[in-house]
C-alpha positions in Angstrom: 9.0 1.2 0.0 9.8 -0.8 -3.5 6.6 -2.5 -4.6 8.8 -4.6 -6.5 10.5 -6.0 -3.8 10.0 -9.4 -4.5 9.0 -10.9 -1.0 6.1 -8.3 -0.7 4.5 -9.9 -3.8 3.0 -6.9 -4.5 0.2 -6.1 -7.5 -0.6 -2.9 -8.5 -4.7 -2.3 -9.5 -5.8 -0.4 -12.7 -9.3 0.8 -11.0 -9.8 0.4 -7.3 -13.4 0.6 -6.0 -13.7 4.4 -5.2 -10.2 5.0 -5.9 -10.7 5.1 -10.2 -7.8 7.6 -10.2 -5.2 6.4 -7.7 -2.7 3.6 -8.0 -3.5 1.2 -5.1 -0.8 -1.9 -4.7 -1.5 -4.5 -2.6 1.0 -6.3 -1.0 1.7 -10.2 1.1 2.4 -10.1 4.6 2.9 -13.9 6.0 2.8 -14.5 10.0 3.9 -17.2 11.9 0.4 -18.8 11.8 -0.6 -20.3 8.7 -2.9 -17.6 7.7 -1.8 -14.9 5.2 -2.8 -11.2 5.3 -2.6 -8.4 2.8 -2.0 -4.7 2.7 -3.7 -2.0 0.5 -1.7 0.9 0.4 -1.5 4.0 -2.0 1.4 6.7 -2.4 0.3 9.9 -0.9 -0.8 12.6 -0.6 2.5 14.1 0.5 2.7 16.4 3.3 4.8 19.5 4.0 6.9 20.0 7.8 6.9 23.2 9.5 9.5 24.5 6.7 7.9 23.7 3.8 9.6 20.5 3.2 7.5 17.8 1.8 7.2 14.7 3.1 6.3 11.4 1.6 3.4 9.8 2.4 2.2 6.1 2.1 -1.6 5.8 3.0 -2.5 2.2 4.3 -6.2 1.3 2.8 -7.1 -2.0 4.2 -5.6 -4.2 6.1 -7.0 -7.9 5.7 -7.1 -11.9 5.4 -5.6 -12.9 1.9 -8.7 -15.1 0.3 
């Protein structure tokens, strides 16, 4: 996932509440209502498979209306 993708509108925070360390984005997702929602997501933490290979990990915070 790009944050910079330009239709995901996405802003990245400099301190989230209880996250003063980790680099939360937030990003628009539009339905076919007229209501908007948005999604607060983090990289990580990575995870390894069965082999040892590690896997990339996006962790979805919050999911809610856009105010």
């Amino acid at each position: 996932m790009d944050p910079r993708y330009p239709g995901l509108r996405s802003h990245q925070y400099e301190n989230f509440p209880n996250l003063p360390n980790g680099k939360v984005w937030d990003s628009y997702v539009e339905n076919q209502t007229a209501s908007a929602w948005r999604v607060y997501w983090m990289y990580g933490p990575n995870e390894k498979d069965e082999k040892g290979v590690e896997i990339a990990v996006i962790t979805v915070l919050l999911i809610g209306p856009h105010l």
